[in-house]
C-alpha positions in Angstrom: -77.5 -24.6 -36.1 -74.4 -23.4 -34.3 -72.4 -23.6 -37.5 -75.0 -21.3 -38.8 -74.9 -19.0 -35.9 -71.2 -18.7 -35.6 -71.2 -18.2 -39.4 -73.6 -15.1 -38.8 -71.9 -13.8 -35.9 -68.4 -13.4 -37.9 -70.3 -12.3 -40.8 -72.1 -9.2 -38.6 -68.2 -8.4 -37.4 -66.5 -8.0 -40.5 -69.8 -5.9 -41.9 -69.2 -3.5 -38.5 -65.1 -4.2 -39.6 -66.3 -2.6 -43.0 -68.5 0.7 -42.2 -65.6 1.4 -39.3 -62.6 1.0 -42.3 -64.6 3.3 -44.5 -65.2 5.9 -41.5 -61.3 5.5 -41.2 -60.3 6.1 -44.6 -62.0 8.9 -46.0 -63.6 10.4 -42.0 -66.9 10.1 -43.1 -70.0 8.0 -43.6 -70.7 6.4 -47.0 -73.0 8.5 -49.3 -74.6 5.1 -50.4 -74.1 1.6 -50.8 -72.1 1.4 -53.7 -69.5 3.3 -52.5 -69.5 0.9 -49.4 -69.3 -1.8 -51.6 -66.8 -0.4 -53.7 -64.3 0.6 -50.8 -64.4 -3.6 -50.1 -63.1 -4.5 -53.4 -61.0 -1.4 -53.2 -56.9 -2.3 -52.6 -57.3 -0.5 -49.1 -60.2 -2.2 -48.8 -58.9 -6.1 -49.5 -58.8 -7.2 -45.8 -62.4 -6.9 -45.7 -65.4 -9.3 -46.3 -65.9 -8.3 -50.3 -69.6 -7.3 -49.8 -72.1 -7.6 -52.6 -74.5 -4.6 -53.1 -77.0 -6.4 -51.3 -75.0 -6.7 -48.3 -73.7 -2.9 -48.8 -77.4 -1.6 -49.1 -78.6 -3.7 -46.0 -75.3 -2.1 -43.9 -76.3 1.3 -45.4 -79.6 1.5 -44.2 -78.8 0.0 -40.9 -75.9 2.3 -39.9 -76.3 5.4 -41.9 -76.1 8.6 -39.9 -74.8 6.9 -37.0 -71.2 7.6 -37.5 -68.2 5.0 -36.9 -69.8 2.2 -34.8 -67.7 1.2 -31.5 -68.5 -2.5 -31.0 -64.4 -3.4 -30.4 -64.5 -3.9 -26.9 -60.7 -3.2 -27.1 -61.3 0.5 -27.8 -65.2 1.4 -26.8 -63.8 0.0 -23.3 -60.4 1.7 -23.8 -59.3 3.7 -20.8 -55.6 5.2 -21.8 -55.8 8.3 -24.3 -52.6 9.9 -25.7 -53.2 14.0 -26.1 -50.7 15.8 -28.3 -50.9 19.4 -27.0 -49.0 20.7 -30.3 -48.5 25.1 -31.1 -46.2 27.6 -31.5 -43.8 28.7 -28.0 -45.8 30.9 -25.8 -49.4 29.1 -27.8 -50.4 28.0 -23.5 -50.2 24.3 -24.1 -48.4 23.9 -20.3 -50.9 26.1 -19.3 -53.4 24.4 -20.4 -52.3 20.5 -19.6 -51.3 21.8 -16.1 -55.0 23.6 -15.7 -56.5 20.6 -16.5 -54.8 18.9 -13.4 -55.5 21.3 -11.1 -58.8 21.7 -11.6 -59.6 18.2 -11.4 -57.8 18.0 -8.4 -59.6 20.9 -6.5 -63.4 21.4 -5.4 -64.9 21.0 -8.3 -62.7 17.3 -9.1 -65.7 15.2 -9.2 -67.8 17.8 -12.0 -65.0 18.1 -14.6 -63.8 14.3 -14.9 -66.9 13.4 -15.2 -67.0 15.8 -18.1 -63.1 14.1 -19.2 -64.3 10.3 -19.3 -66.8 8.3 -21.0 -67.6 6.4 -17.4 -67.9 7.9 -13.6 -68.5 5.7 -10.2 -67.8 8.2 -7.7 -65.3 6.9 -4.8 -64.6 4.6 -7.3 -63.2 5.7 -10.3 -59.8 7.3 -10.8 -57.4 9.2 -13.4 -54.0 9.5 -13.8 -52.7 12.5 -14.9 -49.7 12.7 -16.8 -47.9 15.9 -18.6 -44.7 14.7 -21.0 -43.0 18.1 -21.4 -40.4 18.2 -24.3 -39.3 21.7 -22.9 -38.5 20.4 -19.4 -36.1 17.8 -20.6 -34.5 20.2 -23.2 -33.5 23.1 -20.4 -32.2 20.4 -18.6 -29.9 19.3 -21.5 -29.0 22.4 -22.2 -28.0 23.5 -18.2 -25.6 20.3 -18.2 -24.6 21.8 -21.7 -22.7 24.8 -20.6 -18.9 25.7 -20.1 -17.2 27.1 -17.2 -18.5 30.9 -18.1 -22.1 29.6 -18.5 -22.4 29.5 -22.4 -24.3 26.9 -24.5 -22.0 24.3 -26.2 -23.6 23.8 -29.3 -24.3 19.7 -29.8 -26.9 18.6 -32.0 -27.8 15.6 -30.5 -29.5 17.5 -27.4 -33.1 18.4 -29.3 -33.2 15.5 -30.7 -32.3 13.5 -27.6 -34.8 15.5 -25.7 -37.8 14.7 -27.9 -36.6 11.0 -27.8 -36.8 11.2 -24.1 -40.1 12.5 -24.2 -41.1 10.0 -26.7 -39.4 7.2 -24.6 -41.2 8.3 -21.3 -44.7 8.7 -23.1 -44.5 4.5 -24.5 -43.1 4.0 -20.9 -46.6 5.8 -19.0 -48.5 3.7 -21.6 -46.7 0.5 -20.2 -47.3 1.3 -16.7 -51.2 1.7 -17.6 -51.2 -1.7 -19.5 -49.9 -3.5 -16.2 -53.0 -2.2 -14.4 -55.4 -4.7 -13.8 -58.5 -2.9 -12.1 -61.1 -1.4 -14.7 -61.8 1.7 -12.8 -58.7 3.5 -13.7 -58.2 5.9 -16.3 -54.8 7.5 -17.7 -54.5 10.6 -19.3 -51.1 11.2 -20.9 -50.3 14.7 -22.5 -48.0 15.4 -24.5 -47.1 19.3 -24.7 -44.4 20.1 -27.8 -44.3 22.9 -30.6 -44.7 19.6 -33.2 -44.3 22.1 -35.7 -43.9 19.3 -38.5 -46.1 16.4 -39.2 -43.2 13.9 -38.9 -43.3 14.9 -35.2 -46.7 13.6 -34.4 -46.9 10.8 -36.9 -44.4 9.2 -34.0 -47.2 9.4 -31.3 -50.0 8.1 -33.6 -48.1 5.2 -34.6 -47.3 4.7 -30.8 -51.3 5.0 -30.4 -51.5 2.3 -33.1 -48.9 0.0 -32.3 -50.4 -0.4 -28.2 -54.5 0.4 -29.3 -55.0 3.6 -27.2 -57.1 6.7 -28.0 -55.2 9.5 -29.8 -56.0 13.2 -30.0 -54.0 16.7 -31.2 -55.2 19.2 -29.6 -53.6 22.2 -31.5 -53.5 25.3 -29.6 -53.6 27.7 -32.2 -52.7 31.4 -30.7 -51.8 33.9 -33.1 -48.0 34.1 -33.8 -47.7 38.0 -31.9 -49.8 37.3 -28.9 -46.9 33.9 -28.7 -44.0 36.5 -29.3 -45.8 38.5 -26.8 -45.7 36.0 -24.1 -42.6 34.6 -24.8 -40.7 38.1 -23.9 -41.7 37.8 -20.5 -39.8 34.6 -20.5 -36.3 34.6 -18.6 -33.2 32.9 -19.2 -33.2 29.6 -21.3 -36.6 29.3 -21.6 -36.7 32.6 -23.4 -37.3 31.3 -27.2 -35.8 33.6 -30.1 -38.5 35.7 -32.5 -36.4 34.5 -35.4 -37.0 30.9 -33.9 -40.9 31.9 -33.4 -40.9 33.4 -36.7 -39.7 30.1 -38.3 -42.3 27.7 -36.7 -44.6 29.9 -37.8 -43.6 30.1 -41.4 -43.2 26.4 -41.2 -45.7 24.7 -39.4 -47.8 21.9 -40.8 -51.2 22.5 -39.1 -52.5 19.2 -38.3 -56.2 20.2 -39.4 -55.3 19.4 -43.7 -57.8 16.9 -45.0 -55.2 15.5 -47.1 -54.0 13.2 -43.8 -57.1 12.0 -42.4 -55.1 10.0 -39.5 -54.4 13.5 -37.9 -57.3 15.8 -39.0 -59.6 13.1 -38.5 -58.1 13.5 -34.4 -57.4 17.1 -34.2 -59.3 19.6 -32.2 -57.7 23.1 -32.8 -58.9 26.0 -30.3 -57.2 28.8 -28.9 -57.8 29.0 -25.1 -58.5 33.1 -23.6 -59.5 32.6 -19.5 -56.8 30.0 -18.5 -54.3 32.4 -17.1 -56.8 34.3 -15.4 -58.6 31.7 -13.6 -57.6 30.7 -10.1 -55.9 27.6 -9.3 -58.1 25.0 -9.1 -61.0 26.9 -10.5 -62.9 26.3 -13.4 -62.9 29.0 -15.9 -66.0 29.7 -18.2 -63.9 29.9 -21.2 -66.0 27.8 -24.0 -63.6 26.2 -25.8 -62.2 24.5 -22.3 -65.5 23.7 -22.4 -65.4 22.2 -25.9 -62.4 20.3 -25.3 -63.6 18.7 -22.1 -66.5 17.0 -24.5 -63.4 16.1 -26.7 -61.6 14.5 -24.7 -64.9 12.6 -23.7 -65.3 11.4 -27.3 -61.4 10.5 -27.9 -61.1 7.5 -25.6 -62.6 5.1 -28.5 -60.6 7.1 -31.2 -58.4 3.9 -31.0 -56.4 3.9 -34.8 -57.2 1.1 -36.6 -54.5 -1.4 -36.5 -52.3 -2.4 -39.6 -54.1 -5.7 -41.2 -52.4 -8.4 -40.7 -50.3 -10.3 -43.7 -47.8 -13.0 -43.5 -44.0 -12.0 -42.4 -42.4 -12.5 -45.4 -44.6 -10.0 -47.5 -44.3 -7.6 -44.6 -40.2 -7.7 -44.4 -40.3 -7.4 -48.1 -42.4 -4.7 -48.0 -40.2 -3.1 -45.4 -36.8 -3.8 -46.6 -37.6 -2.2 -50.4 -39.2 1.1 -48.3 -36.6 1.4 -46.2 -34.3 1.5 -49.2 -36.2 3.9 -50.9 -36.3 5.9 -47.8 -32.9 5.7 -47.6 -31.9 6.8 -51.3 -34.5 9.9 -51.5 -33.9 11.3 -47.8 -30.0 11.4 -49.2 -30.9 12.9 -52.3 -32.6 15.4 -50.4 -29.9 15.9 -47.5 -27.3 16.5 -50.6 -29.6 19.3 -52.2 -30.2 21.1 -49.0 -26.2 21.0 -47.7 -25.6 22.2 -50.9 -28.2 25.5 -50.5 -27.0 26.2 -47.0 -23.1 26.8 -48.1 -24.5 28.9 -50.7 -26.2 30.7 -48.7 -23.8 31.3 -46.2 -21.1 31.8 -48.7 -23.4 34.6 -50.2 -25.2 36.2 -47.0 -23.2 35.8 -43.8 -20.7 38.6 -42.9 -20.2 37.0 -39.4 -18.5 33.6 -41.4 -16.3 35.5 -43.0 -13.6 34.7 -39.6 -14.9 31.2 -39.8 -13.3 28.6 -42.3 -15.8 27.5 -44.9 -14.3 24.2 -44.4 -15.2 23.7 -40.7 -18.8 24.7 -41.7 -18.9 22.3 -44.4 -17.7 19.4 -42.2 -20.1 20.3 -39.1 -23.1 20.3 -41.5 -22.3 16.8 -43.4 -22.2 15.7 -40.2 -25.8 16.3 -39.8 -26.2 14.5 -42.7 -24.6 11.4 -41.5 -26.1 11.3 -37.9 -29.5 11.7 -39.7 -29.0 9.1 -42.2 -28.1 6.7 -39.6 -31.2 7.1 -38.2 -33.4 6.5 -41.3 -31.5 3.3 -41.6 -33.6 2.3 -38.0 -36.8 3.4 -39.2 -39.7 1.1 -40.0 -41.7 1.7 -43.0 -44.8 0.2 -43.2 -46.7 2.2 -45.8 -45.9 4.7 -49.0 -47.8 7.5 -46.8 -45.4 6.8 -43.6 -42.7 6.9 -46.3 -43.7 10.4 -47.6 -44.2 11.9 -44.1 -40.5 10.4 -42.8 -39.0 12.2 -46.0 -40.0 15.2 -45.7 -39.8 14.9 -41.9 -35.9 14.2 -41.8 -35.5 16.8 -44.1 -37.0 19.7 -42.2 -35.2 18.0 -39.0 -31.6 18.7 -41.4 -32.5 22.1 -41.5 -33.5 23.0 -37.9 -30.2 21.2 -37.2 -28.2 23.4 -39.3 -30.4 26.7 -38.0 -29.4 25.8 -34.6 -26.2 25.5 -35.4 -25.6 28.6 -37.3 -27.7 30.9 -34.3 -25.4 29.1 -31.5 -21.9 29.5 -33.6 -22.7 33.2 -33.8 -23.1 33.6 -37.8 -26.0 35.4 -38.6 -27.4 35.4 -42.2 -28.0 39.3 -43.5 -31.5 38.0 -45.0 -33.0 35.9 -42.5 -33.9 33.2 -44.9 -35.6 29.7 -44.3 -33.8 27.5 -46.4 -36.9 24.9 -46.5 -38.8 27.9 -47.8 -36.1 28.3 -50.9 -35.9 24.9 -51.4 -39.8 24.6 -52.3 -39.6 28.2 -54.2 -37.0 26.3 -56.1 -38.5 22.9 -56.4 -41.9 25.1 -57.3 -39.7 26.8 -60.3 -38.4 23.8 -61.6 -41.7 22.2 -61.4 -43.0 25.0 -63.8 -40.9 25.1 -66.3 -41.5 21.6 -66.7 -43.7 20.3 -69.8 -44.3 16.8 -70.3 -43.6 15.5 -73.5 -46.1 13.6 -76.1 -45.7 9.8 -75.4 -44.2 7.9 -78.1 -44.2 4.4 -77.5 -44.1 1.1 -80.4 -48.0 1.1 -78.7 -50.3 3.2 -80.6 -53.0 2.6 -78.2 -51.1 3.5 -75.7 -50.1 6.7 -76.9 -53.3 8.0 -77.4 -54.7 7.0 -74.1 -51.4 8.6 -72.3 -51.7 11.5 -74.4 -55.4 11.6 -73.3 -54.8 12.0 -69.5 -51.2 14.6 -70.3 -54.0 17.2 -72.1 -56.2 17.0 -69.4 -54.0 17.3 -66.5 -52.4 19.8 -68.1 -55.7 21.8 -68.7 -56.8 21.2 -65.2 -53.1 22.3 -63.7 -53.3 18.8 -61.9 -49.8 18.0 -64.3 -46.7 17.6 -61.8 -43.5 15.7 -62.8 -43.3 13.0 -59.9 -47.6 12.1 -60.4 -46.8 12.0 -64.2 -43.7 9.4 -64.1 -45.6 7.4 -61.7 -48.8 7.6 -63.9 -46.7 6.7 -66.8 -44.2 3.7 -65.2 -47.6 2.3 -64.0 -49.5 2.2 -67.3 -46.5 1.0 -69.2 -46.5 -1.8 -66.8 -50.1 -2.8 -66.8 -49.7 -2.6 -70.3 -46.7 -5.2 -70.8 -48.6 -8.1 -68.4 -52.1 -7.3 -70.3 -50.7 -7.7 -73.6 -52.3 -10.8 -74.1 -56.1 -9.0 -73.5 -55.7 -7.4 -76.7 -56.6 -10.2 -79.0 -58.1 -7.7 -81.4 -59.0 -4.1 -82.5 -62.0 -3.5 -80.2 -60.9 -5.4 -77.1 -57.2 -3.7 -77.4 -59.1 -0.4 -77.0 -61.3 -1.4 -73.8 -58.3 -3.0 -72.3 -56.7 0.1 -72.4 -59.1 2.3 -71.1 -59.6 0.3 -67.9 -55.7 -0.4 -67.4 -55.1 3.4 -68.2 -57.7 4.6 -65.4 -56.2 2.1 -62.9 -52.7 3.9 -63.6 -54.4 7.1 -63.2 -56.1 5.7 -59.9 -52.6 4.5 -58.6 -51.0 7.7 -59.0 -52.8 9.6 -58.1 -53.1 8.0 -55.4 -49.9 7.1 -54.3 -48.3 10.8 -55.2 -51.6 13.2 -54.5 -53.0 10.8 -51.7 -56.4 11.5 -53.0 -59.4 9.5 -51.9 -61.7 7.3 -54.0 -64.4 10.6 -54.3 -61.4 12.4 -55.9 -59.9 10.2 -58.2 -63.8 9.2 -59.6 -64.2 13.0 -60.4 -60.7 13.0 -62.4 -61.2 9.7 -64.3 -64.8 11.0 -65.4 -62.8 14.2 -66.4 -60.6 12.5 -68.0 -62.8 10.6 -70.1 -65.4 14.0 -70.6 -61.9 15.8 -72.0 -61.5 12.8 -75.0 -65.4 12.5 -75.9 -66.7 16.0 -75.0 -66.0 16.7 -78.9 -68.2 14.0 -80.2 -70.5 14.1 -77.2 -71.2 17.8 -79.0 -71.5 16.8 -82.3 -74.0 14.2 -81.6 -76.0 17.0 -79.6 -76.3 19.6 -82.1 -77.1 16.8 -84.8 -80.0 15.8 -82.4 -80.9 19.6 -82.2 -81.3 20.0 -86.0 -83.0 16.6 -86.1 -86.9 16.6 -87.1 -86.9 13.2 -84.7 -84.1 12.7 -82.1 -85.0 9.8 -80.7 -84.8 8.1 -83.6 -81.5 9.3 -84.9 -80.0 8.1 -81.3 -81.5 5.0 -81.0 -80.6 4.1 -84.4 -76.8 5.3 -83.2 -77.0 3.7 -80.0 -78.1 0.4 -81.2 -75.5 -0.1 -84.0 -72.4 1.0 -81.7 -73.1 -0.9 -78.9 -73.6 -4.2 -81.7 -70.1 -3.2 -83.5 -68.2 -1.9 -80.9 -69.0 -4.0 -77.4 -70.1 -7.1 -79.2 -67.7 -8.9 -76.7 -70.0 -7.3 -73.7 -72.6 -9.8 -74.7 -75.3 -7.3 -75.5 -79.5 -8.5 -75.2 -81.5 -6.1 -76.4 -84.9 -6.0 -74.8 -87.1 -3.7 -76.5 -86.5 -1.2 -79.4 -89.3 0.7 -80.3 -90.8 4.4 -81.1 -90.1 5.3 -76.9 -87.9 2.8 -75.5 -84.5 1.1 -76.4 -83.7 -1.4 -73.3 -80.4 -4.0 -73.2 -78.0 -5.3 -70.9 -74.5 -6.3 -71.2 -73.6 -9.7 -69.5 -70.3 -9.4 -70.1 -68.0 -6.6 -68.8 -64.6 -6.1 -70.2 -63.6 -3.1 -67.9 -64.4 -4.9 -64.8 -62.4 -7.8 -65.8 -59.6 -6.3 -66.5 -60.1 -4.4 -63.1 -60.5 -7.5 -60.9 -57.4 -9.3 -63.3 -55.3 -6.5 -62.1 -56.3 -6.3 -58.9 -58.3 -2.6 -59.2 -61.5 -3.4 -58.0 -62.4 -0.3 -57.1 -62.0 1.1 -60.7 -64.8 -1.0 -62.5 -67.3 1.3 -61.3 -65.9 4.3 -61.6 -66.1 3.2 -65.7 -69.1 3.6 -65.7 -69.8 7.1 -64.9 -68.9 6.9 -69.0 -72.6 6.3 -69.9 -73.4 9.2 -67.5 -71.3 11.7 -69.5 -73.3 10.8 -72.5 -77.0 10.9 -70.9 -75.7 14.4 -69.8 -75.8 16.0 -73.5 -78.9 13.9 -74.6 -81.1 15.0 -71.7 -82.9 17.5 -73.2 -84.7 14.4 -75.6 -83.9 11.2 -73.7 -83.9 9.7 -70.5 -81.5 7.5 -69.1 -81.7 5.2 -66.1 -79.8 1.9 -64.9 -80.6 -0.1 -61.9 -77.7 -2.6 -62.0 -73.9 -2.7 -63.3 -71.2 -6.0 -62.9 -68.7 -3.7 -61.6 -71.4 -2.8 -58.5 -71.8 -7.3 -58.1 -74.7 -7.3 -60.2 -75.1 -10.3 -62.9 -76.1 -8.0 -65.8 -75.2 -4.3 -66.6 -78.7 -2.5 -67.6 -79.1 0.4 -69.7 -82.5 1.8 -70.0 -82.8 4.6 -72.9 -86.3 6.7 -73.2 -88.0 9.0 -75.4 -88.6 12.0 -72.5 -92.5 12.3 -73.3 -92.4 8.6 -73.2 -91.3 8.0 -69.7 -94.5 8.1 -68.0 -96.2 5.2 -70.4 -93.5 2.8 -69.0 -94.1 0.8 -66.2 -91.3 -2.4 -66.1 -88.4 0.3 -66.1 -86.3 -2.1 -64.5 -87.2 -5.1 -66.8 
């Protein structure tokens, strides 16, 4: 009995463990169990307990509509919560963050945190306020910076050093909290930066990761000329340049894009109107202060899921080859950009004209260097982090290079943002670029490759970097499978399951779709190559003086000849019904062989396509599929005006 019981106990976790990894992934609930189920056999899903569609259907029913389900006690008691307060210069962040602890330190203290935290004992429960400033620590860099007759000195270690310091002194608050021992005491640590690239805050949430504390970005999102506005009444060093505004603008990477679900999954963006009219101490009746009071309420348990845990050697491997790549394409991209600046300059500056080309060149590969001996530190854990820290040391080249240029005195005639030219460029290239037909010793091949190059290249999904992955993948699949094609028939079915796992891997390594995305492009893929015979059997069916017969005749002898190896049993073939099942599945076994899970079902949307153009005569229905767990796959085939005499649908 308590074997049994602890057995059911784990066994209720990891299904919790399962609906919170799928919230996680794609920010949302499930639409039903099969994609619950799927998500477990999925590769982001291979930590979890492989659910069968039973299972899936009984957690479906049990948690849908309730959103991500805290039963960690590590985060649904979690009392520290990291805020990134991330916007243009002149946005109000510091007002904001320095609001917030004055009014909860005035009269009305007790009424707002209880609005701030999840839990309130009065005379018993306390917060610690804390506001990281980037901008604080950068003036004061810059004041010990200056010469005798008060000018700047120009050294590009001092932005960077100041957003380590703030970085440093943000893991240091969260250490200080950990060492607390009473349960009553709450931290709140913001963080108030421009963040203007993703890079920036990907630090924080990995810091939020890596000690299990609640996350949020709050972007501050004021209009560019109400910021410009503001900032003029700024004096001194704190006194930002338009042309500086101008380029955070132009560049900024609003944390709010689907695409990275770790961020817009934790990102409230508001624009705050009565702060810097209210009184000190006083609560304003702005709304959205309102809004992000409830927030802030909700973020404590937003505790990031933790990386799952694999053996050492596999992770230092895993490591070690991304930190190489990292390494190699953050050069490559360092090389192009020096390269565009000195033409620029060379082209546009009148100012440089005094300065020797030489001493520019020198100062700006020694950007390079200093930023290359960073990436050698860095840490890669995934191909996402790998992306993000590319482009992230790249846009930190060119602010280095910016700075440099404004603080030397040489002004560009056409103030130009070389990240902008680079991707106008990059853009260019990428569309004068035509993929070529695949010609390979593998016919099969070819045609499936082919296949998915015409229908990328009708849907304007076609880019070089997703097609060389897509093709390096499939041409590998293909090589280890080899064996699989033991004849004519199989060959083909091995290749369409190994050719929609490359497409899934591509796409989702390069285009970071989700599972929804990628089902809706490999059914597109597949509509592209049949749509054309999918037609013809249509208007045949349209001419015919009995459709039903002409279709169960066709279906009936193709699924014999051509998926004999599928194990067919037909059930019933008469005048309204043709019934069979497959026992056999040669897609999902090539799936699960090659460690694609996920992709099985996503085959099957195949039969779907084709019930699609035969609706108008015939109804299609299927309860079960070996992809979904199931022992059988069923396809049930009826005349329409038949439907209603059949009661064992479902045999």
């Amino acid at each position: 009995k308590l074997q049994f019981s602890l057995k059911l106990i784990m066994s209720t976790e990891q299904d919790t463990q399962a609906w919170n990894a799928y919230f996680d992934e794609f920010g949302n609930e499930p639409q039903n169990a099969s994609q619950l189920q799927n998500f477990t056999k999925s590769s982001n899903g291979k930590h979890l307990r492989r659910l069968s569609f039973k299972n899936a259907r009984e957690i479906f029913n049990a948690n849908k509509g309730k959103g991500k389900i805290i039963d960690n006690p590590d985060a649904k008691d979690n009392k520290l919560l990291v805020v990134l307060l991330c916007g243009l210069p002149g946005a109000g962040k510091s007002t904001l963050a320095k609001y917030i602890q004055q009014v909860t330190s005035g009269d009305n203290q007790q009424s707002v945190t209880e609005r701030l935290l999840p839990s309130f004992e009065k005379d018993k429960t306390t917060v610690s306020y804390h506001h990281v400033c980037y901008d604080s620590y950068l003036i004061q860099s810059l004041n010990d910076n200056k010469d005798n007759d008060g000018n700047i000195q120009f050294d590009n270690n001092i932005w960077k050093e100041s957003r380590d310091q703030a970085f440093i002194k943000t893991e240091s608050l969260i250490n200080d909290h950990l060492q607390i021992q009473s349960n009553d005491d709450y931290t709140l640590i913001f963080v108030d930066d421009n963040m203007y690239y993703r890079s920036m805050r990907y630090k924080f949430y990995k810091l939020a990761k890596q000690y299990q504390c609640g996350f949020l970005i709050a972007y501050i999102n004021t209009n560019k000329e109400e910021c410009i506005k503001r900032n003029d009444t700024r004096k001194g060093i704190e006194n930002v340049s338009k042309s500086v505004i101008q380029r955070m603008s132009d560049n900024f990477q609003v944390p709010t894009d689907n695409k990275y679900k770790w961020e817009s999954n934790n990102c409230f963006a508001f624009t705050p109107t009565n702060i810097d009219q209210a009184e000190e101490s006083k609560e304003t009746d702005d709304s959205n202060i309102g809004s992000f009071y409830g927030i802030i309420n909700n973020s404590w348990s937003k505790v990031p899921a933790a990386n799952r845990m694999i053996d050492a050697e596999t992770q230092n491997k895993a490591r070690e080859a991304n930190t190489k790549n990292l390494k190699h394409q953050t050069d490559l991209k360092l090389r192009k950009a020096m390269s565009k600046w000195m033409q620029l300059i060379k082209k546009e500056s009148q100012t440089a004209q005094n300065i020797e080309m030489s001493s520019i060149s020198k100062k700006i590969a020694t950007f390079r260097k200093d930023i290359l001996s960073d990436v050698a530190k860095c840490i890669i854990d995934d191909d996402q982090e790998l992306n993000i820290m590319i482009e992230g040391f790249q846009h930190q080249f060119n602010d280095m290079v910016s700075q440099y240029l404004i603080l030397s005195g040489i002004e560009l005639i056409a103030q130009k943002n070389n990240n902008d030219d680079e991707e106008k460029e990059e853009k260019k290239e990428e569309n004068n670029w035509k993929p070529e037909r695949v010609k390979t010793s593998n016919l099969t091949l070819n045609f499936f490759a082919d296949t998915t190059r015409i229908y990328w290249n009708q849907t304007k999904e076609m880019k070089r970097d997703l097609w060389e992955e897509y093709l390096k993948t499939y041409k590998h699949l293909a090589s280890i499978n080899h064996k699989e094609c033991t004849d004519q028939q199989r060959t083909k079915h091995v290749h369409v399951a190994i050719a929609s796992i490359a497409m899934y891997r591509a796409l989702k390594k390069v285009n970071n779709y989700n599972d929804d995305n990628i089902r809706g492009q490999i059914k597109g893929m597949f509509h592209s190559m049949l749509k054309t015979i999918f037609k013809g059997q249509k208007n045949k069916y349209k001419r015919s003086s009995n459709p039903w017969k002409d279709f169960s005749e066709y279906a009936y002898n193709g699924t014999k000849s051509e998926y004999g190896t599928f194990e067919p049993e037909f059930i019933r073939n008469d005048d309204v019904a043709l019934f069979w099942n497959f026992k056999k599945c040669t897609f999902h076994e090539i799936c699960v062989k090659n460690n694609a899970d996920s992709v099985g079902p996503m085959l099957c949307d195949y039969d779907d396509l084709l019930a699609s153009y035969i609706s108008p005569w015939i109804t299609f229905k299927r309860e079960k599929t070996i992809a979904c767990g199931d022992g059988v796959c069923t396809f049930r085939y009826c005349k329409n005006d038949g439907v209603k005499d059949i009661e064992d649908w479902f045999m």
